[in-house]
C-alpha positions as CSV (number, residue, x, y, z in Angstrom):
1,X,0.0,0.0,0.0
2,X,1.7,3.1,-1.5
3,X,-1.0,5.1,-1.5
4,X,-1.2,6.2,2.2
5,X,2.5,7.1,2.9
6,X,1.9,9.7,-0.3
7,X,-1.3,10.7,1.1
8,X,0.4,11.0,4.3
9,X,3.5,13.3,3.3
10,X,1.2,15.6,1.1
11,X,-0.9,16.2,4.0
12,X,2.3,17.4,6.1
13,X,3.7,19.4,3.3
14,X,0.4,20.9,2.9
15,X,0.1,21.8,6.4
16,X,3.2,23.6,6.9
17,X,2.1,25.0,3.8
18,X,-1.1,26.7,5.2
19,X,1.1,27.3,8.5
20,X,3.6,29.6,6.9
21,X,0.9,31.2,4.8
22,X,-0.6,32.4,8.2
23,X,2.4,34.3,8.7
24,X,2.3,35.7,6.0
25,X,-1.0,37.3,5.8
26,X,-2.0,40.3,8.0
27,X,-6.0,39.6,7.8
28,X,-7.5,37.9,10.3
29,X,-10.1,36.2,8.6
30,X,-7.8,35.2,5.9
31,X,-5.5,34.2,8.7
32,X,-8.5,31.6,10.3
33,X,-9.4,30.6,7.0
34,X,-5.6,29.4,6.4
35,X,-5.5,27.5,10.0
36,X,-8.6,25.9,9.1
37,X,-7.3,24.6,6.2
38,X,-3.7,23.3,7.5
39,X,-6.1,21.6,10.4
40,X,-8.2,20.2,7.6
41,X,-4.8,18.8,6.4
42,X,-3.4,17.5,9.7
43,X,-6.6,15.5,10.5
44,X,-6.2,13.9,7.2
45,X,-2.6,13.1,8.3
46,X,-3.7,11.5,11.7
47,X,-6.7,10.0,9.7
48,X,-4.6,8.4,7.2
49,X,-1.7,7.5,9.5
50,X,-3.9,5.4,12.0
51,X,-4.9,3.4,8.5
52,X,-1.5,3.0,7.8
53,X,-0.3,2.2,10.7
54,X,-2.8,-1.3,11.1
55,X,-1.7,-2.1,8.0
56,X,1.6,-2.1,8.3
57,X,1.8,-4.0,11.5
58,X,-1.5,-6.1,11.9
59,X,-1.1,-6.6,15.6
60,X,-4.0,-6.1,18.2
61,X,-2.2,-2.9,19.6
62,X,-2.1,-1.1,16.4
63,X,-5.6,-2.0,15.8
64,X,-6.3,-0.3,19.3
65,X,-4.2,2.7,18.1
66,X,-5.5,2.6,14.4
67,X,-9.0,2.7,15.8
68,X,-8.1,5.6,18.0
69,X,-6.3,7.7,15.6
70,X,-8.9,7.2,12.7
71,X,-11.4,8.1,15.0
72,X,-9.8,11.3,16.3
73,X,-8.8,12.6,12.8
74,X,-12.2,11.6,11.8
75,X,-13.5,14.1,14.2
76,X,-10.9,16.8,13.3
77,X,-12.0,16.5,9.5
78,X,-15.6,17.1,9.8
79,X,-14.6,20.0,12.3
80,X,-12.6,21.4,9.9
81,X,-14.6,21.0,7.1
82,X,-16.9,22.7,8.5
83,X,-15.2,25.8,9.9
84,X,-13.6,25.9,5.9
85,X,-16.9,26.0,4.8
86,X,-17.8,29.1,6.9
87,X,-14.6,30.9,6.5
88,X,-14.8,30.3,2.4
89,X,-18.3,31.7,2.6
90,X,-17.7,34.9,5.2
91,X,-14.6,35.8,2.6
92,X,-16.9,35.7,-0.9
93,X,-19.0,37.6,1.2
94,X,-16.7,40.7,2.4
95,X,-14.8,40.5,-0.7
96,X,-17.5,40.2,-3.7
């Protein structure tokens, strides 16, 4: 399984993406639209990692850990889907 590492590494270089682009903006609500985006990206990476991570070792333990990490970045995608949603929406609306 290739796939997840990728997915994996692309979520991390997107984060730190959308972390730097924080600092570099001076608007606030461009600067919350930005972290909800990079958390958008690091629930993916804890998402994805707990997948991988049963995979790759099959053991009962992982399983535990796999269930628990998939389960919090679960939770931290549909939060942060959400608050990107709002965020996308409040900036067409100031800037249209």
């Amino acid at each position: 399984m290739v796939i997840f590492p990728i997915i994996i590494v692309i979520s991390i270089v997107l984060y730190v993406y959308y972390k730097v682009a924080i600092l570099k903006s001076n608007d606030g609500l461009t600067q919350s639209y930005f972290n909800a985006k990079s958390r958008l990206c690091l629930g993916s990476l804890v998402f994805f990692f707990g997948i991988n991570q049963y995979l790759f070792y099959l053991t009962q333990f992982s399983l535990f850990v796999g269930i628990v990490l998939v389960l919090l970045g679960g939770y931290m995608l549909y939060d942060s889907v959400k608050q990107v949603k709002h965020y996308r929406n409040e900036w067409k609306r100031l800037n249209a």
